[in-house]
DRENZAGU-245121 format. One record per residue: x, z, y of N, C-alpha, C in turn; residue in one letter. Coordinates in steps of 0.2 Angstrom, whole numbers. Atoms other than C-alpha are relative to their C-alpha. Layout:
% DRENZAGU-245121
BADREN   n.east    n.up   n.north   ca.east   ca.up   ca.north   c.east    c.up   c.north   code
BADREN        X       Z         Y         X       Z          Y        X       Z         Y      a
...
% end
This chain:
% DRENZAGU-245121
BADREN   n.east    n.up   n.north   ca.east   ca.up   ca.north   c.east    c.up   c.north   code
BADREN       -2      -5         5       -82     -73          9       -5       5        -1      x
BADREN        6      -3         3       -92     -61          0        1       8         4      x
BADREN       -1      -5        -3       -95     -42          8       -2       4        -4      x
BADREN        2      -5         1       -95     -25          1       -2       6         5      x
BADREN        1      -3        -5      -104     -13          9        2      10        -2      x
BADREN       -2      -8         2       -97       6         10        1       5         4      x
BADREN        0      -5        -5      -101      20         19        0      -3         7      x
BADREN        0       3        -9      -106       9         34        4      -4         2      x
BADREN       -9       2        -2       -89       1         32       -4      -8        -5      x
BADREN        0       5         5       -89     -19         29        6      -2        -4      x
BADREN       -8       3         4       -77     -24         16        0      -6        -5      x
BADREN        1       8         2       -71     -42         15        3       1        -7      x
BADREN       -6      -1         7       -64     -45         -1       -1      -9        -2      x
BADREN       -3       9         3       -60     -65        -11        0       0        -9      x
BADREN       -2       0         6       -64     -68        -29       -1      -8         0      x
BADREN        0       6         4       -63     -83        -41        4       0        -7      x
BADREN        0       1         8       -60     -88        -58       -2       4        -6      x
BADREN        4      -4         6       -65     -81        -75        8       2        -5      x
BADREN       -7      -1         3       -56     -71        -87        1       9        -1      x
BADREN       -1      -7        -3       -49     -53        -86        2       0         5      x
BADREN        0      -1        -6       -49     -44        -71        6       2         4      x
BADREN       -5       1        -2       -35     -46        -61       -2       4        10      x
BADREN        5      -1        -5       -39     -35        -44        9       4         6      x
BADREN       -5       0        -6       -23     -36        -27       -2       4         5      x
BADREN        0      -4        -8       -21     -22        -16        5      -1         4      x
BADREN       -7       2        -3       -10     -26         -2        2       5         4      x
BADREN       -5      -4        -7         2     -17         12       -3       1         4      x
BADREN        1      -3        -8         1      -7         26        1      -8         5      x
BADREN       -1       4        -5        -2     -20         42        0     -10        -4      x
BADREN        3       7         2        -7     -37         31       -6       1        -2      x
BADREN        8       2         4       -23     -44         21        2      -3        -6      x
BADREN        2       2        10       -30     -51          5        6      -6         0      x
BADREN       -1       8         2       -22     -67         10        8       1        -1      x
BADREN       -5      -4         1        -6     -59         10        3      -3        -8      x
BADREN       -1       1         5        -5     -63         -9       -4      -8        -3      x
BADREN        2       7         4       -10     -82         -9        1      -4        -3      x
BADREN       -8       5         6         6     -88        -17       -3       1        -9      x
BADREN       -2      -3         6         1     -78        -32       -8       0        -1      x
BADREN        9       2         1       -22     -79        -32       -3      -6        -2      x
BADREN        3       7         4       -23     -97        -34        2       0        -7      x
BADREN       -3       1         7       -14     -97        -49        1       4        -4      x
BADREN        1      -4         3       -18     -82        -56       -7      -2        -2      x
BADREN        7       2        -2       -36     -87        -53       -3      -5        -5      x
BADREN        0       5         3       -33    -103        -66       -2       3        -7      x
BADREN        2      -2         9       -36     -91        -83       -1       7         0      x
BADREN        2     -10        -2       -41     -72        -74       -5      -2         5      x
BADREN        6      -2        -4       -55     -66        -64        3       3         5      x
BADREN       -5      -2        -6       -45     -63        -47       -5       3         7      x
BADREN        2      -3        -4       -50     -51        -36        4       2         9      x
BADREN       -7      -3        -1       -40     -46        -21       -6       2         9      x
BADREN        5      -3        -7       -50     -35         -3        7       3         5      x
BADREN        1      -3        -6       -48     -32         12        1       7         3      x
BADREN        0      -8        -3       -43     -12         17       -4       0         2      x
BADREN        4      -2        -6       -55      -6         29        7       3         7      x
BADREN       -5      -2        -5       -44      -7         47        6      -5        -1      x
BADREN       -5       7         2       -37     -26         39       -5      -5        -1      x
BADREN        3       5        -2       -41     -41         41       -7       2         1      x
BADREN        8       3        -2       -61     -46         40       -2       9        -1      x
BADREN        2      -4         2       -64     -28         34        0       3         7      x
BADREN        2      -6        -7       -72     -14         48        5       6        -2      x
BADREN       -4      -5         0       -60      -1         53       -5       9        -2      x
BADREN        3      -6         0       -64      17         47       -3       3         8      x
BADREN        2      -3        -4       -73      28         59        3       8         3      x
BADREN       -4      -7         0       -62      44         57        6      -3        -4      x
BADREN       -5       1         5       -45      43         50       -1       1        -5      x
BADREN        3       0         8       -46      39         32        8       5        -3      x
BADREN       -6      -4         2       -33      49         21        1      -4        -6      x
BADREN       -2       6         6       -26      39          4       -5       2        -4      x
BADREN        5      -1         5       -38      49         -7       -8      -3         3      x
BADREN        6       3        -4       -53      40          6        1      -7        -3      x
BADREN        2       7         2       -46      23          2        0      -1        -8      x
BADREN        3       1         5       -44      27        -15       -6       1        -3      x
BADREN        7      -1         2       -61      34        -18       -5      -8         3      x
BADREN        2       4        -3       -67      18         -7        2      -7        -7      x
BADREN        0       5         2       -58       6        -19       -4       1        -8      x
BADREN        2      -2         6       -64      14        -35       -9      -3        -3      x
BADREN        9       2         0       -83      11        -29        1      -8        -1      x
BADREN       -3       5         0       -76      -6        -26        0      -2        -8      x
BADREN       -1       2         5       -71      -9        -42       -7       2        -6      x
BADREN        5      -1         4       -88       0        -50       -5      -6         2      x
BADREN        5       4        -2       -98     -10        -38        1      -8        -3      x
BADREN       -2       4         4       -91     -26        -47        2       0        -8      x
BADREN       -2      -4         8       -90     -18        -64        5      -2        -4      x
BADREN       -7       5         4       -72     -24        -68        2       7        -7      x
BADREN       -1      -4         3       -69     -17        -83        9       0        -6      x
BADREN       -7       0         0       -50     -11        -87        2      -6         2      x
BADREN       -4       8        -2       -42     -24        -74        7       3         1      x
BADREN       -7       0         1       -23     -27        -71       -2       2         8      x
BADREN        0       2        -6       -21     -19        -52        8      -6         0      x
BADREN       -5       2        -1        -7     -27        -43        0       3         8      x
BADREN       -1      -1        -5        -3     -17        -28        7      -2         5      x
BADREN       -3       1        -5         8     -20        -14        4       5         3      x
BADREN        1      -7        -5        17      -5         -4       -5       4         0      x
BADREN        7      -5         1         2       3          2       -5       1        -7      x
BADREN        6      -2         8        -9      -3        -11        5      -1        -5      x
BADREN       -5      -4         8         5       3        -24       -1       7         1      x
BADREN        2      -6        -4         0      19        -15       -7       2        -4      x
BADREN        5      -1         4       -17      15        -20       -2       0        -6      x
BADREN        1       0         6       -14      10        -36        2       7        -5      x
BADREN       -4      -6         4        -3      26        -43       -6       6         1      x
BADREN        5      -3        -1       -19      35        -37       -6       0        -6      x
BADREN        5       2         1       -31      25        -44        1       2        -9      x
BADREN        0       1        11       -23      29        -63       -1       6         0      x
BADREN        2      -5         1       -29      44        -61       -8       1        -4      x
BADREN        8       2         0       -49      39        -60       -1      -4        -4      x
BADREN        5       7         4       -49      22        -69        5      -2        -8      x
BADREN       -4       2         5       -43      16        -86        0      -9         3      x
BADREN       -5       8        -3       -32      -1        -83        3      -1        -6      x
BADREN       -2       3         4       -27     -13        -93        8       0         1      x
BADREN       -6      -1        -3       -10     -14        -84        3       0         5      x
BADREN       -1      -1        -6        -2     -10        -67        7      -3         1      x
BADREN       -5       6        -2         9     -22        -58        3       4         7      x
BADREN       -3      -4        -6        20     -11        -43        4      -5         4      x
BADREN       -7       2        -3        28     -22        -29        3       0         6      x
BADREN        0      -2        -4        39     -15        -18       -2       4         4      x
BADREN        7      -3        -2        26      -1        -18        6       6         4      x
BADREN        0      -8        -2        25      15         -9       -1       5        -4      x
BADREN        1      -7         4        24      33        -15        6       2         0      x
BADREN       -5      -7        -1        41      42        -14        2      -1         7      x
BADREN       -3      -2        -7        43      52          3        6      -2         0      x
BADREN      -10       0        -3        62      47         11        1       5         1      x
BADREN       -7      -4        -4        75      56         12        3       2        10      x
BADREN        0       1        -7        75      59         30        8       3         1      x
BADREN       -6      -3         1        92      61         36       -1       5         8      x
BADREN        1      -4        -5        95      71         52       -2      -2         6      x
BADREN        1       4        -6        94      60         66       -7       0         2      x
BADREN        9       3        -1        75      56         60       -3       9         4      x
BADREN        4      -8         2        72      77         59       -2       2         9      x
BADREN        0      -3        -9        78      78         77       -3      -2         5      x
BADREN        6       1        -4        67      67         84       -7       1         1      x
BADREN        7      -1         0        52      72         75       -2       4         3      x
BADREN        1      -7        -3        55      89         81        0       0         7      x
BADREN        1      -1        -8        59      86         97       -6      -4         3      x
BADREN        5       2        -4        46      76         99       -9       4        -1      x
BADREN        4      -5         0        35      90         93        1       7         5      x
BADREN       -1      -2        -6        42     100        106       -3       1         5      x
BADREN        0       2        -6        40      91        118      -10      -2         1      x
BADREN        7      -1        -2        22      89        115       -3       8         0      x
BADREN        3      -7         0        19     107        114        2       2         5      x
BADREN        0       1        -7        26     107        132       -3      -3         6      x
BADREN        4       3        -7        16      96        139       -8      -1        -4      x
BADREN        5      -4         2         1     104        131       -1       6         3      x
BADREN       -1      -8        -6         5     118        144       -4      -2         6      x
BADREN        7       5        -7       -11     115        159        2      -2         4      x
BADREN       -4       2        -5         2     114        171        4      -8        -1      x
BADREN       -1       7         2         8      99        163       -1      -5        -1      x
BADREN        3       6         4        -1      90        152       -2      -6         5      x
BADREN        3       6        -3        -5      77        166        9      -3         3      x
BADREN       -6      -1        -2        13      78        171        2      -6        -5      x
BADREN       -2       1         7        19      74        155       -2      -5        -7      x
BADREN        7       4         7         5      64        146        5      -7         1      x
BADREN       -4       3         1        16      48        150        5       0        -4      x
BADREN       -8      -1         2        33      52        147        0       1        -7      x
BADREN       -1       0         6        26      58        130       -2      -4        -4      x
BADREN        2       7         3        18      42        126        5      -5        -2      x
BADREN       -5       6         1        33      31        129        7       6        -5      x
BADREN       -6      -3         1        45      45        121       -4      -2       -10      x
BADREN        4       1         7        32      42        104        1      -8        -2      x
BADREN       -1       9         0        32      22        108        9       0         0      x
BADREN       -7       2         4        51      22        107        3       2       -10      x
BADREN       -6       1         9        58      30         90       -8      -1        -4      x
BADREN        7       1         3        39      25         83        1      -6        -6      x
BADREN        0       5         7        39      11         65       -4      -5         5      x
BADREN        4       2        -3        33      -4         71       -6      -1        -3      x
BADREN        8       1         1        19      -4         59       -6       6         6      x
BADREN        4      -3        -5        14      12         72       -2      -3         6      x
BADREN        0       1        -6        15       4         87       -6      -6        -1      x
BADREN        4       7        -1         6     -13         82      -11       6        -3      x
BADREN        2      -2         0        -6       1         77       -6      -1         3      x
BADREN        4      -2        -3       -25       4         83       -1       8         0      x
BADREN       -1      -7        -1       -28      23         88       -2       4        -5      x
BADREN        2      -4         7       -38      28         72        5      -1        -7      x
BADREN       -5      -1         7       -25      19         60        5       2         3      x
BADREN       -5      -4         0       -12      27         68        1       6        -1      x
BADREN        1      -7         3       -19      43         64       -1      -2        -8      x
BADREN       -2       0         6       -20      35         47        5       1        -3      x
BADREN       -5       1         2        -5      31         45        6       6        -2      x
BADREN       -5      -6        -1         3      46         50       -1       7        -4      x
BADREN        3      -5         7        -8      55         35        4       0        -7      x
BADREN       -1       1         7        -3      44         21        6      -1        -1      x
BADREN       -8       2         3        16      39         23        2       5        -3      x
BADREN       -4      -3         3        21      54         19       -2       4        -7      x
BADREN        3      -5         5        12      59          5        5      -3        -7      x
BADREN       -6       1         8        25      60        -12       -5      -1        -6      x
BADREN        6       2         7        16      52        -27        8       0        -6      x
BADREN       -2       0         4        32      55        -38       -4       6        -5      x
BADREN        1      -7         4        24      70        -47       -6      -3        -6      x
BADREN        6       3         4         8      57        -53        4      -6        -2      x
BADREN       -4       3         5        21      47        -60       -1      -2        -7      x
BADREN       -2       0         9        25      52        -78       -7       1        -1      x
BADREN        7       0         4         4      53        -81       -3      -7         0      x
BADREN        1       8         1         3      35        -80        1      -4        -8      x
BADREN       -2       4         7         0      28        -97       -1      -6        -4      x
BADREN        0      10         2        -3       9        -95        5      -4         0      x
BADREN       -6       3        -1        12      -2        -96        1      -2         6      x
BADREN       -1       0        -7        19      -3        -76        4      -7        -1      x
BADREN       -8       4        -4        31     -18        -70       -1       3         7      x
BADREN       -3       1        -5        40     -18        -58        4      -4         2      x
BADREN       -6       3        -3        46     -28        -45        3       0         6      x
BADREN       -4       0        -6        57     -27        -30        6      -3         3      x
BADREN       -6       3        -2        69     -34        -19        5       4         1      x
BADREN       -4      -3         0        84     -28        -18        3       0         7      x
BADREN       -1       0        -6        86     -28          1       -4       2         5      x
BADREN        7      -5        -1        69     -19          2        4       6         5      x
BADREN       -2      -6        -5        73      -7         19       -5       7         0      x
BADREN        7      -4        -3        55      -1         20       -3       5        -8      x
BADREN        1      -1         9        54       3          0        5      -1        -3      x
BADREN       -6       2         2        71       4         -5        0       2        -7      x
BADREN        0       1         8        77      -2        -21        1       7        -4      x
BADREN        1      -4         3        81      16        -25       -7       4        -2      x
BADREN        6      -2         2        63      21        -27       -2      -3        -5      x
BADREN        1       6         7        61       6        -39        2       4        -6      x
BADREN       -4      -3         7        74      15        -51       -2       8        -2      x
BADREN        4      -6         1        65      33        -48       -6      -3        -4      x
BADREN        7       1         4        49      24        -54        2       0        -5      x
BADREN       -3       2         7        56      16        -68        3       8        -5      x
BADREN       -2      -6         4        62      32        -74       -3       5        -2      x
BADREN        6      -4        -1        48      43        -72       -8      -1        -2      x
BADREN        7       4         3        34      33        -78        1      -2        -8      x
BADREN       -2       0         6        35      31        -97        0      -7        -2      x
BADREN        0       6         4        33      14       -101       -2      -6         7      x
BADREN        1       6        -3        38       4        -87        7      -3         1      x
BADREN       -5       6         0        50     -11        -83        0      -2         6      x
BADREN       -2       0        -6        60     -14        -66        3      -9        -1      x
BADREN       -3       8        -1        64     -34        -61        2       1         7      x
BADREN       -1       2       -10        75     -36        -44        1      -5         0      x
BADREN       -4       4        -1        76     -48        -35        5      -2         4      x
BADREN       -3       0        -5        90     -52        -27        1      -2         5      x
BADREN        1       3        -5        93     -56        -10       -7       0         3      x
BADREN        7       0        -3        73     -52         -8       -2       8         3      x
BADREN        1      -6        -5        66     -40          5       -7       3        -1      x
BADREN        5      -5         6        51     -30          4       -7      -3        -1      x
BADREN        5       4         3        39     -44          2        4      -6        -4      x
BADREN       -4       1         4        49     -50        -13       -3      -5        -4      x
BADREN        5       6         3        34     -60        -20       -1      -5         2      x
BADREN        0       6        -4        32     -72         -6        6      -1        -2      x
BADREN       -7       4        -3        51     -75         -3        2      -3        -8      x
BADREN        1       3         7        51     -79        -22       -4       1        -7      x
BADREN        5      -2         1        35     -83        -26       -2      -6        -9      x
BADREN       -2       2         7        39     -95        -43        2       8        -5      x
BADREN       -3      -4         3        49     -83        -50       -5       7        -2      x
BADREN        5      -6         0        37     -69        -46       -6       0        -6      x
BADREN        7       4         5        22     -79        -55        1       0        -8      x
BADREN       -3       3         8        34     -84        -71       -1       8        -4      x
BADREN        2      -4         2        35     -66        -73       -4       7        -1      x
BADREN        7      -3        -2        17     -59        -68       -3      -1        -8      x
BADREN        2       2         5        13     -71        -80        2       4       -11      x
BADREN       -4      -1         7        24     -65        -96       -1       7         0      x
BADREN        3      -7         0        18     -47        -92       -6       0        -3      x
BADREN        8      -4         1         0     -50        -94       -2      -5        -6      x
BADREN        2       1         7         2     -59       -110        1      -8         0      x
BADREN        2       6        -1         5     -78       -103       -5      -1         3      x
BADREN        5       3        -3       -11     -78        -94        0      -5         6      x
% end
């Protein structure tokens, strides 16, 4: 597979076929391959691109926690460096994260959202009380008498109420992580002015279908598909369906 080099960073990426450029950002804790139901066959009448994050798969993990506008400005080189000019993203979660970013910086043909990230949760109380107490309790055992005391007990108190994409973590993306979940991109919404789909499953936990119908509402010229019974990787679990109407968005291609 072919490497882009960035800021020292390798980054894997998978292209093939001809055509307009069609370019796959994927989720927190997958890869490019992540979207293989959907790149062969895309790949048959587009110029399909789809990379590697940096701290995924083949791609070199940053060397400082990245922050979203890091791997935005990373994908952006990315796309100069390959001179795609106005491609369709198609992001994932996270890289629906990157995408709502990237319509700031780049002119697109059109943005494909699935399942994405970008509106903060509603935290309810339960969550509040152990964030805080777990900030707490780390500013307690940040006290000299304890810190050695304490340094366990704060680990496994972090590794219980922790996501598992934290846990399956490395120590640098963990401190990624912990930058970019909560960043709210509903406000860069309504400046998006290339035609959006959407699509999501309707069982989605991780990206619940209520953020789907916040997009859809907020963005001027976009269109919501559920489907039902699919979770928050909705393209895999119905990845025909998905395809039928990828295809009828981008014109048939």
């Amino acid at each position: 597979m072919p490497i882009f080099t960035y800021d020292a960073l390798q980054i894997n990426y998978e292209r093939a076929g001809s055509g307009n450029p069609i370019l796959f950002l994927h989720g927190w804790g997958t890869n490019l391959e992540s979207f293989s139901c959907l790149f062969d066959p895309l790949a048959k009448s587009n110029d399909v691109i789809a990379i590697d994050f940096p701290g995924f798969g083949k791609s070199t993990e940053p060397m400082t926690p990245w922050s979203l506008d890091d791997y935005t400005k990373m994908t952006l080189a990315f796309i100069k460096h390959l001179n795609l000019q106005n491609p369709t993203l198609i992001g994932h979660s996270f890289g629906g994260r990157v995408s709502i970013k990237l319509c700031e910086a780049l002119k697109l043909d059109k943005l494909i959202l699935i399942n994405s990230a970008g509106i903060k949760p509603k935290r309810k109380s339960g969550y509040l009380l152990r964030v805080y107490g777990y900030k707490f309790f780390k500013a307690v055992a940040s006290l000299p008498l304890l810190s050695f005391i304490l340094k366990e007990p704060l680990e496994a108190y972090r590794e219980l109420y922790s996501s598992s994409d934290y846990k399956q973590a490395s120590v640098i993306m963990k401190q990624v992580l912990s930058k970019v979940v909560n960043e709210d991109l509903r406000e860069r919404l309504h400046s998006i002015q290339v035609p959006v789909l959407l699509i999501w499953g309707d069982k989605d936990t991780s990206t619940p279908l209520e953020d789907a119908k916040l997009m859809e509402k907020m963005i001027p010229n976009a269109g919501l598909v559920v489907f039902e019974g699919a979770g928050h990787f909705s393209y895999q679990e119905q990845p025909s369906r998905a395809l039928t109407i990828i295809r009828t968005f981008l014109g048939g291609q």
